[in-house]
KOLMI-176636 format. One record per atom (N, C-alpha, C, O): atom name; residue number from 1; residue in one letter; x, z, y. Coordinates in Angstrom, 2 decimals. Layout:
residues N
+------+------+------+---------+---------+---------+
| name | resi | resn |       x |       z |       y |
+------+------+------+---------+---------+---------+
|   CA |  NUM |    A |       X |       Z |       Y |
...
+------+------+------+---------+---------+---------+
//
This chain:
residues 83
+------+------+------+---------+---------+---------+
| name | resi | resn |       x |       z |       y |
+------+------+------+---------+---------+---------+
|    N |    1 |    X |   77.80 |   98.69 |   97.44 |
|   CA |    1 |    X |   79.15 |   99.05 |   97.07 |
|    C |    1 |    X |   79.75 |   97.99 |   96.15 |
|    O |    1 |    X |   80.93 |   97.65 |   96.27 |
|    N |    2 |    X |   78.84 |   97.42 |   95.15 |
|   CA |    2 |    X |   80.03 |   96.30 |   94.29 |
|    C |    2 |    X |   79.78 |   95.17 |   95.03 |
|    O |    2 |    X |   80.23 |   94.21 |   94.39 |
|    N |    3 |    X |   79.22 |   94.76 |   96.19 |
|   CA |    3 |    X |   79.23 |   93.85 |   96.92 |
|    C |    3 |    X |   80.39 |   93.96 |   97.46 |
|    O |    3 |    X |   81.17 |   93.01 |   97.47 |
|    N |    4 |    X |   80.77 |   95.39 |   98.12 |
|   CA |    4 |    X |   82.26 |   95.38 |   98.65 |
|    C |    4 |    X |   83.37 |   95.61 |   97.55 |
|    O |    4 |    X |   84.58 |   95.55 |   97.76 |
|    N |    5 |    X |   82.96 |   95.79 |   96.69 |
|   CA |    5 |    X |   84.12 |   95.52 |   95.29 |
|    C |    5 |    X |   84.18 |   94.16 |   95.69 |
|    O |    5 |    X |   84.93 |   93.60 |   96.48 |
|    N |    6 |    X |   83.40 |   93.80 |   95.11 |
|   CA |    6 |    X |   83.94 |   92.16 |   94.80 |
|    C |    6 |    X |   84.73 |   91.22 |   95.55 |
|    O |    6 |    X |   85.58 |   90.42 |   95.15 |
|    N |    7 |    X |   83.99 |   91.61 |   97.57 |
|   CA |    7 |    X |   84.86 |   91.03 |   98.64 |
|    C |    7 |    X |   86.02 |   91.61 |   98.62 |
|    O |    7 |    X |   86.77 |   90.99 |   99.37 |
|    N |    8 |    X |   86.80 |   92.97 |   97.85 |
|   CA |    8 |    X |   87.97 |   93.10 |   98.00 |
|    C |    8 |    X |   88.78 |   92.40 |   96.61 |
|    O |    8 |    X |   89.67 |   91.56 |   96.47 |
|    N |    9 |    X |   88.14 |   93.07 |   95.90 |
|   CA |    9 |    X |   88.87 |   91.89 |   94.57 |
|    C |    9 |    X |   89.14 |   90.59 |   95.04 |
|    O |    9 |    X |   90.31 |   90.22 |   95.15 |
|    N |   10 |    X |   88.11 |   89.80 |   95.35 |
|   CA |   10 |    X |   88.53 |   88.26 |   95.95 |
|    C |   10 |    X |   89.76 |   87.77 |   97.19 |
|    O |   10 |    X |   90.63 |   86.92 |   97.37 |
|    N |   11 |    X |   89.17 |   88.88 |   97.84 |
|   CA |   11 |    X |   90.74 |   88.63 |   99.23 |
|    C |   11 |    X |   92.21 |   88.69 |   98.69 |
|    O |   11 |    X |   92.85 |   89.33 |   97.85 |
|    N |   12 |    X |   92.42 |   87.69 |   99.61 |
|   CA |   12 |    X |   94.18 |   88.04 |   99.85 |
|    C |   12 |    X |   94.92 |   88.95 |  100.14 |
|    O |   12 |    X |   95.99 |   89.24 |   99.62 |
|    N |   13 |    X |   94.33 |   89.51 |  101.10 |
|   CA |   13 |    X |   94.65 |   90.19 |  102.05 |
|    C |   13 |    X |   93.58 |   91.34 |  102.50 |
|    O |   13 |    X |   92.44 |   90.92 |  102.71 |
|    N |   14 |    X |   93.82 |   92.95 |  102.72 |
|   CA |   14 |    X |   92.73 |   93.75 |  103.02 |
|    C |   14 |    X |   93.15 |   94.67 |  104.20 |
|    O |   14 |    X |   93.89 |   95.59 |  103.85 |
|    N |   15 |    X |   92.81 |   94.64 |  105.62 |
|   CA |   15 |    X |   93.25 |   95.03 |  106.30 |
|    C |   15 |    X |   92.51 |   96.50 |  106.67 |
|    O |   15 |    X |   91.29 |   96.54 |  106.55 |
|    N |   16 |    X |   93.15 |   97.56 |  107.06 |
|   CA |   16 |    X |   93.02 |   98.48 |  106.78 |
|    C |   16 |    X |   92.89 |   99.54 |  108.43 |
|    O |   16 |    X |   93.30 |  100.70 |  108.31 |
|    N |   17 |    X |   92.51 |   99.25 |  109.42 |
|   CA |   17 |    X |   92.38 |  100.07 |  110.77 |
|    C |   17 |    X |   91.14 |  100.56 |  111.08 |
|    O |   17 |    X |   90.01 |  100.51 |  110.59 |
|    N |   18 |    X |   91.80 |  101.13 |  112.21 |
|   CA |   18 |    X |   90.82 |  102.05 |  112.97 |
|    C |   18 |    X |   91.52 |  102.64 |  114.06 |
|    O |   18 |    X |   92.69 |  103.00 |  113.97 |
|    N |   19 |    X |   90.83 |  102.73 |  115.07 |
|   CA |   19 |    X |   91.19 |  103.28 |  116.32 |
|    C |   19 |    X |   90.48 |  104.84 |  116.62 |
|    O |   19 |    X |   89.33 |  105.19 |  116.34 |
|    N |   20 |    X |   91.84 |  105.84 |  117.49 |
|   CA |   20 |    X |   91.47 |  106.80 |  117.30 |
|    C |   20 |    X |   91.65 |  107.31 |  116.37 |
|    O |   20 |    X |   92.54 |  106.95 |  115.60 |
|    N |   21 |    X |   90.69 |  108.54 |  116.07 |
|   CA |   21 |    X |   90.75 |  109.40 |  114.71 |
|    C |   21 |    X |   90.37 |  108.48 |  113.60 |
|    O |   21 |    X |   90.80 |  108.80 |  112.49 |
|    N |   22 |    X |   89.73 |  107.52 |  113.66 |
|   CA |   22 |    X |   89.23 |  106.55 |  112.51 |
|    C |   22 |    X |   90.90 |  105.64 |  111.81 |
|    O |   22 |    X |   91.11 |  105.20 |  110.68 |
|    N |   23 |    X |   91.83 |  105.66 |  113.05 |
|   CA |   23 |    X |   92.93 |  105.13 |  112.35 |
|    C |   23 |    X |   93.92 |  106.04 |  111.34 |
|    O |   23 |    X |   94.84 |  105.47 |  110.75 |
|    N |   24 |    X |   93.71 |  107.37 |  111.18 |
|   CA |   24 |    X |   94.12 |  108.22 |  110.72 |
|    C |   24 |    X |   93.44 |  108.29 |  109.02 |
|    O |   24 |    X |   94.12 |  108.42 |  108.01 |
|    N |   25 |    X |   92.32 |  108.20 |  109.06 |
|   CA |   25 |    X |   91.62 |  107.65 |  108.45 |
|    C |   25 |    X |   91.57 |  106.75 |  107.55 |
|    O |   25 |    X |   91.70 |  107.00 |  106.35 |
|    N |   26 |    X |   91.29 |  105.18 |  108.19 |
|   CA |   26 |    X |   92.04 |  103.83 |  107.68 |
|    C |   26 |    X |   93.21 |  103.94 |  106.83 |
|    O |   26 |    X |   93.24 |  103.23 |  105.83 |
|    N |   27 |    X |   94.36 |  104.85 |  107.12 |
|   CA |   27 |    X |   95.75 |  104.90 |  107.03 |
|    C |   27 |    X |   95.60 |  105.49 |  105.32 |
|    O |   27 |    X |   96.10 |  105.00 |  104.31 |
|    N |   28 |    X |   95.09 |  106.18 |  105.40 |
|   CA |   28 |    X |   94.64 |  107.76 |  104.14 |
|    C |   28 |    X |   94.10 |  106.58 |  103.26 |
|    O |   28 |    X |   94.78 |  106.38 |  102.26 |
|    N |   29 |    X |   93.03 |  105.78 |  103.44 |
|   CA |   29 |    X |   92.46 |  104.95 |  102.79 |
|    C |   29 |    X |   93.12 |  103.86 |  102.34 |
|    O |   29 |    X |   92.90 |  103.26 |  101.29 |
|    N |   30 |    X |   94.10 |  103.56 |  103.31 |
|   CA |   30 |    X |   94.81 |  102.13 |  102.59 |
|    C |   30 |    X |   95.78 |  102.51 |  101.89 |
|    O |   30 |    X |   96.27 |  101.70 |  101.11 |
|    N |   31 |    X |   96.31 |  103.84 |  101.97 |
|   CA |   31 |    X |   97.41 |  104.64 |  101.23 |
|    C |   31 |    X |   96.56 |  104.80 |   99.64 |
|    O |   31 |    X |   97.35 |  104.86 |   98.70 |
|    N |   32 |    X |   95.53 |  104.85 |   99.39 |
|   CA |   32 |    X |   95.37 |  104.91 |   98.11 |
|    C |   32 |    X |   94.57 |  103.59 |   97.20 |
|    O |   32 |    X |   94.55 |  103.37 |   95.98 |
|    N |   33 |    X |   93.88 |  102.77 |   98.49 |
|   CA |   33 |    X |   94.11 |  101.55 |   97.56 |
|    C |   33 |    X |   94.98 |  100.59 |   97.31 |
|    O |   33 |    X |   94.90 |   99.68 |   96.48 |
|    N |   34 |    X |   96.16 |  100.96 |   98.38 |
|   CA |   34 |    X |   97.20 |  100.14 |   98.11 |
|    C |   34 |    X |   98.26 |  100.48 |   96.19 |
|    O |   34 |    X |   99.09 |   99.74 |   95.68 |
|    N |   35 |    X |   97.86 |  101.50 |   95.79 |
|   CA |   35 |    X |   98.28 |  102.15 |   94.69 |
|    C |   35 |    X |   97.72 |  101.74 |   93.48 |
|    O |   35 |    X |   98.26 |  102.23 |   92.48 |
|    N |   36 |    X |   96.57 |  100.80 |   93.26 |
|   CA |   36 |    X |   95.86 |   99.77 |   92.57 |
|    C |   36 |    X |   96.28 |   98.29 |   93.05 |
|    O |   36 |    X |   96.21 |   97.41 |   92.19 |
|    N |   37 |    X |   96.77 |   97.91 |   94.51 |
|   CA |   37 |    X |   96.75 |   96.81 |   94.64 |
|    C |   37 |    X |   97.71 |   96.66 |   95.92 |
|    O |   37 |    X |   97.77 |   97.51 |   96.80 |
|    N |   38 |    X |   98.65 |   95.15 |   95.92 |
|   CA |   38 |    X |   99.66 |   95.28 |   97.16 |
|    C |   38 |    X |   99.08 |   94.35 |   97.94 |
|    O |   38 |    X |   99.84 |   93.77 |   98.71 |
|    N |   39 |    X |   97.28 |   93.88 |   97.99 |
|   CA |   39 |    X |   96.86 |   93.13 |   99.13 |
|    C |   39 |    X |   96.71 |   94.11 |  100.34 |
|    O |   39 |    X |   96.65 |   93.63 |  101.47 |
|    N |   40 |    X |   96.66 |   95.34 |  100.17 |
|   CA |   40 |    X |   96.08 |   96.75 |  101.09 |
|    C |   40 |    X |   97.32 |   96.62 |  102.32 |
|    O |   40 |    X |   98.51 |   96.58 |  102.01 |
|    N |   41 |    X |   96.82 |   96.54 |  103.79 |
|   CA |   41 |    X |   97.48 |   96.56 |  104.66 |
|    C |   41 |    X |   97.07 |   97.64 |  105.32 |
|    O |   41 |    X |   96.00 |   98.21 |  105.13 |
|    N |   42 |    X |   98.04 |   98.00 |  106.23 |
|   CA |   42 |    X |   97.35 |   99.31 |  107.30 |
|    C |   42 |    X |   97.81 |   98.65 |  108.65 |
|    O |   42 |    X |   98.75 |   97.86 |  108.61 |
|    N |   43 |    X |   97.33 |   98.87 |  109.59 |
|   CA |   43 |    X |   97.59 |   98.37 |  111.16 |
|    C |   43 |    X |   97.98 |   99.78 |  112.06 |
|    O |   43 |    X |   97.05 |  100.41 |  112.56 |
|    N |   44 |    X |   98.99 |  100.10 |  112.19 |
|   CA |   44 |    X |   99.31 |  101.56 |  113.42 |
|    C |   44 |    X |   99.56 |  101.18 |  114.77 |
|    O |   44 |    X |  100.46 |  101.62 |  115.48 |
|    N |   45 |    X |   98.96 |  100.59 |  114.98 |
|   CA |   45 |    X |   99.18 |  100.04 |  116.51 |
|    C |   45 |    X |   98.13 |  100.52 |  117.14 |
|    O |   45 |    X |   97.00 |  100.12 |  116.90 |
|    N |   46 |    X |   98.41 |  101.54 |  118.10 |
|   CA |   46 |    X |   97.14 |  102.02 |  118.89 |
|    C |   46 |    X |   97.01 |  101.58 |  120.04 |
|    O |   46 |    X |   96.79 |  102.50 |  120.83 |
|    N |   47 |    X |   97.05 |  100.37 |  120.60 |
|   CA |   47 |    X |   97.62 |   99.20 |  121.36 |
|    C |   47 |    X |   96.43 |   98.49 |  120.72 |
|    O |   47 |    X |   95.40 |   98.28 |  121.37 |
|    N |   48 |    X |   96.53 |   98.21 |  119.79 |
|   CA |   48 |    X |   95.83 |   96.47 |  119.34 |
|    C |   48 |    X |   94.58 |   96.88 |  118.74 |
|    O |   48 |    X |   94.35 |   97.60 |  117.76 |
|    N |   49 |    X |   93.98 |   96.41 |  119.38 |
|   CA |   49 |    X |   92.02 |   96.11 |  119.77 |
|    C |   49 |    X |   91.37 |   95.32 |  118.29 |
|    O |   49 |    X |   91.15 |   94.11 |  118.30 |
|    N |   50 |    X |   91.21 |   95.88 |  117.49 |
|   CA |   50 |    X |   90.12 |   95.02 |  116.55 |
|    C |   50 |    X |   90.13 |   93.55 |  116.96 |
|    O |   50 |    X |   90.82 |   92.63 |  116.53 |
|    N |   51 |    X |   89.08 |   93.56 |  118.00 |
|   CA |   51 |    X |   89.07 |   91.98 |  118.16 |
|    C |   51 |    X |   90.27 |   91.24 |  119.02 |
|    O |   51 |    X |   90.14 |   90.14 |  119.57 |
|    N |   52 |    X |   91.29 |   91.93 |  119.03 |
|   CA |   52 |    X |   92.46 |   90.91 |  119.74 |
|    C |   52 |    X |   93.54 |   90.88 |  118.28 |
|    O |   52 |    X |   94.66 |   90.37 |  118.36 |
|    N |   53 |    X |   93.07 |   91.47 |  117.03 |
|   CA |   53 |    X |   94.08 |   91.87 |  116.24 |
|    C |   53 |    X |   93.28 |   90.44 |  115.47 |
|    O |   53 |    X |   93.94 |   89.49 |  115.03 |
|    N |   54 |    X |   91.37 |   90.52 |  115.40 |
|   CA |   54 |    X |   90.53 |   89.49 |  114.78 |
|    C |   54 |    X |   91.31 |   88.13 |  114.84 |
|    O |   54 |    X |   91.82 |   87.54 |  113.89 |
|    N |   55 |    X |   91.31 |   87.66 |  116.47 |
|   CA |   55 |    X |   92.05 |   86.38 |  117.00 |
|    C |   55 |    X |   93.26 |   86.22 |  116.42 |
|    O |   55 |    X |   93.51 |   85.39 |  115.54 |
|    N |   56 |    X |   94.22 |   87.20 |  117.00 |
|   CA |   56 |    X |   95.63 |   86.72 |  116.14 |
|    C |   56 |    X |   95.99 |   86.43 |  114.65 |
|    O |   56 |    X |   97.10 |   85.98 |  114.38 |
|    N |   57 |    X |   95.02 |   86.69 |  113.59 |
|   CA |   57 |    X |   94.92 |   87.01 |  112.09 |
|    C |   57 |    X |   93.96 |   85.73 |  112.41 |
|    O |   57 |    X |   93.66 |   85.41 |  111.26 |
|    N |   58 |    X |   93.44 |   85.00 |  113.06 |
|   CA |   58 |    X |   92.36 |   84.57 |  112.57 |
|    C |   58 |    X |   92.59 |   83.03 |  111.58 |
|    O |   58 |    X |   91.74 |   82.46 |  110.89 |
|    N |   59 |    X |   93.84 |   82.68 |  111.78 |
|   CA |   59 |    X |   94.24 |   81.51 |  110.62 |
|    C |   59 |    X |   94.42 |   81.92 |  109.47 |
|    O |   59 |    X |   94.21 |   81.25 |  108.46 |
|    N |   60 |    X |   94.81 |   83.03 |  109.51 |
|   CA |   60 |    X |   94.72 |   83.78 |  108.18 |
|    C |   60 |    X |   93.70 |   84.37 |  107.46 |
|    O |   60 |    X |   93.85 |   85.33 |  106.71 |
|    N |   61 |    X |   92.80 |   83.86 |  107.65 |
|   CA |   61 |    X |   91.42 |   84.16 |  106.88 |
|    C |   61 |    X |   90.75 |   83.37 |  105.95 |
|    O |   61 |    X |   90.06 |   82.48 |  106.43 |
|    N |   62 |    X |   90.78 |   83.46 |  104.98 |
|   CA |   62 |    X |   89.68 |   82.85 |  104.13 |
|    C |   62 |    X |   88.55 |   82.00 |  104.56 |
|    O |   62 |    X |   88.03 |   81.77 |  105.66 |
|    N |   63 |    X |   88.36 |   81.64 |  103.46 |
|   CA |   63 |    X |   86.37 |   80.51 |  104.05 |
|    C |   63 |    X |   85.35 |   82.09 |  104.15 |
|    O |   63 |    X |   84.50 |   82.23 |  105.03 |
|    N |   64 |    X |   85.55 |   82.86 |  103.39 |
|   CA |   64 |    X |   84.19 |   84.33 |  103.49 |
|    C |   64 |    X |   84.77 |   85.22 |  104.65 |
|    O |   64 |    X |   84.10 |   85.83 |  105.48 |
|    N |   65 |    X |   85.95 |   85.18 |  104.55 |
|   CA |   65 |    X |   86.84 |   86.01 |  105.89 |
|    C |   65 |    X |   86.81 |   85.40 |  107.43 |
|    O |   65 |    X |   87.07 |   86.05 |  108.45 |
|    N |   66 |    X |   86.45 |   84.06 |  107.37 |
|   CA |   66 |    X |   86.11 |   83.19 |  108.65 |
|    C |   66 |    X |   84.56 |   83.78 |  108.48 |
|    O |   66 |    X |   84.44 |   84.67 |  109.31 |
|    N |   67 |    X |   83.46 |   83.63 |  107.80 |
|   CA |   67 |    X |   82.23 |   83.99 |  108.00 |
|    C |   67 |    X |   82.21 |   85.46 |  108.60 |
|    O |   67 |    X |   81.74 |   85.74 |  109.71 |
|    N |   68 |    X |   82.69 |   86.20 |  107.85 |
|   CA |   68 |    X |   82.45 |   87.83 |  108.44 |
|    C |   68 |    X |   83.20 |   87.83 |  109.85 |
|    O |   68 |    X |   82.69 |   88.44 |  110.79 |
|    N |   69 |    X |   84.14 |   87.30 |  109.96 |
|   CA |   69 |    X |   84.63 |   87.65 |  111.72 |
|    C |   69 |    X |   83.89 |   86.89 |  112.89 |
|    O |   69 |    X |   83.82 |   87.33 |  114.04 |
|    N |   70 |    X |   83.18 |   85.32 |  112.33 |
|   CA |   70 |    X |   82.11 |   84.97 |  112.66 |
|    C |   70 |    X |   80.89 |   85.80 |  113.16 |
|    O |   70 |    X |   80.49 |   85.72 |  114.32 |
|    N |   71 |    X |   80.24 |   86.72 |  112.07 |
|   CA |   71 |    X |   79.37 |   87.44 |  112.39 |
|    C |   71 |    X |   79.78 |   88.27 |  113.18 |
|    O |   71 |    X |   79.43 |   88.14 |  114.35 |
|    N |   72 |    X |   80.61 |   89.36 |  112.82 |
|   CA |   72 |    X |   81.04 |   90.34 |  113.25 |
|    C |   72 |    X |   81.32 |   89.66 |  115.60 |
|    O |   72 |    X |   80.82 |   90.42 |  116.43 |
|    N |   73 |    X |   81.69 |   89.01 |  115.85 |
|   CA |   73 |    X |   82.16 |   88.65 |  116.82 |
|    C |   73 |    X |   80.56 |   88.19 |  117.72 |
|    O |   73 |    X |   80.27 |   88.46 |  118.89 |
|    N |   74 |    X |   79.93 |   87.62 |  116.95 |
|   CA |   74 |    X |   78.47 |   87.47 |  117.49 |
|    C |   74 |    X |   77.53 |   88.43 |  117.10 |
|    O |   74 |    X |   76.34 |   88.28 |  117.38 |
|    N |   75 |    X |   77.97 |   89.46 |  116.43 |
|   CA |   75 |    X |   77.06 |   90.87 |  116.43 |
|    C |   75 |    X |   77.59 |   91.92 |  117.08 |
|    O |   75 |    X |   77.07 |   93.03 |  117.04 |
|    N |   76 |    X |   78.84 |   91.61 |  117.84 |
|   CA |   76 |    X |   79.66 |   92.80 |  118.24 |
|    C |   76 |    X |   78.96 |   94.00 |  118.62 |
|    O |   76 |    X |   79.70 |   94.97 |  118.47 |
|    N |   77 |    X |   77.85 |   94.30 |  119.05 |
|   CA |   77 |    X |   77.00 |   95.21 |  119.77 |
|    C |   77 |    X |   76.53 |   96.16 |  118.67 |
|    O |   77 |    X |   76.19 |   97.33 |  118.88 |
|    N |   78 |    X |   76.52 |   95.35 |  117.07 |
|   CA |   78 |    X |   76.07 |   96.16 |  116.18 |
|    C |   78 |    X |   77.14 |   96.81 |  115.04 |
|    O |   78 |    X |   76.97 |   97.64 |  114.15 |
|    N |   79 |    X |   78.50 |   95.95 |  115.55 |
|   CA |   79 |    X |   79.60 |   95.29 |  114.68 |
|    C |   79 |    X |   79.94 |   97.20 |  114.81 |
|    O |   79 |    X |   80.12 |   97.73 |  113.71 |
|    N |   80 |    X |   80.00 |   98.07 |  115.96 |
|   CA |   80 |    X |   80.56 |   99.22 |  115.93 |
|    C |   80 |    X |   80.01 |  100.32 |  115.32 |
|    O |   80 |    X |   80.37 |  101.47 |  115.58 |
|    N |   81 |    X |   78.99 |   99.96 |  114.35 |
|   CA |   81 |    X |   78.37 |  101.34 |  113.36 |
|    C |   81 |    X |   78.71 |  100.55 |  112.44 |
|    O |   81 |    X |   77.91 |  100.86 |  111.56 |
|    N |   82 |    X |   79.42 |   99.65 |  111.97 |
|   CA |   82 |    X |   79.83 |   99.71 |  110.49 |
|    C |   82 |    X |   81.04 |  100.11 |  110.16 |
|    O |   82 |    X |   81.96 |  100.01 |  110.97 |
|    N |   83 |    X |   81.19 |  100.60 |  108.96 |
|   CA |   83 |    X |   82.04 |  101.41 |  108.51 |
|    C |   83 |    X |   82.19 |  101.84 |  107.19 |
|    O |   83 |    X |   83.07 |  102.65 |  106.90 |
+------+------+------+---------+---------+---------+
//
């Protein structure tokens, strides 16, 4: 958990989805950390795919934010139980 403190303290930017009932979810969640902080984004597009949302954002990532979509994209198989 303060491992994921810290990767959110450090970002620019914190994007906030989920597809399905998980985007309902996401939404609830970015609604209250956005209230500590205005990096908190939410995505409502039930249209746009994680990894087609990954690609289009992907200049917009950090040097640690290029590593995790890195992994995440070559673990995809495991990438869908995290949460």
């Amino acid at each position: 958990v303060e491992q994921a403190v810290d990767l959110m303290r450090a970002a620019r930017q914190v994007f906030c989805l989920g597809q399905g009932g998980s985007m309902l979810l996401a939404n609830d969640i970015c609604a209250r950390f956005s209230s500590l902080s205005n990096k908190f984004r939410t995505i409502m597009s039930t249209t746009t795919n994680f990894w087609e949302l990954l690609q289009q954002r992907q200049d917009e990532l950090t040097k640690s934010g290029r590593a995790v979509a890195d992994y995440l994209v070559h673990h995809a198989d495991e990438a869908q139980y995290l949460s």
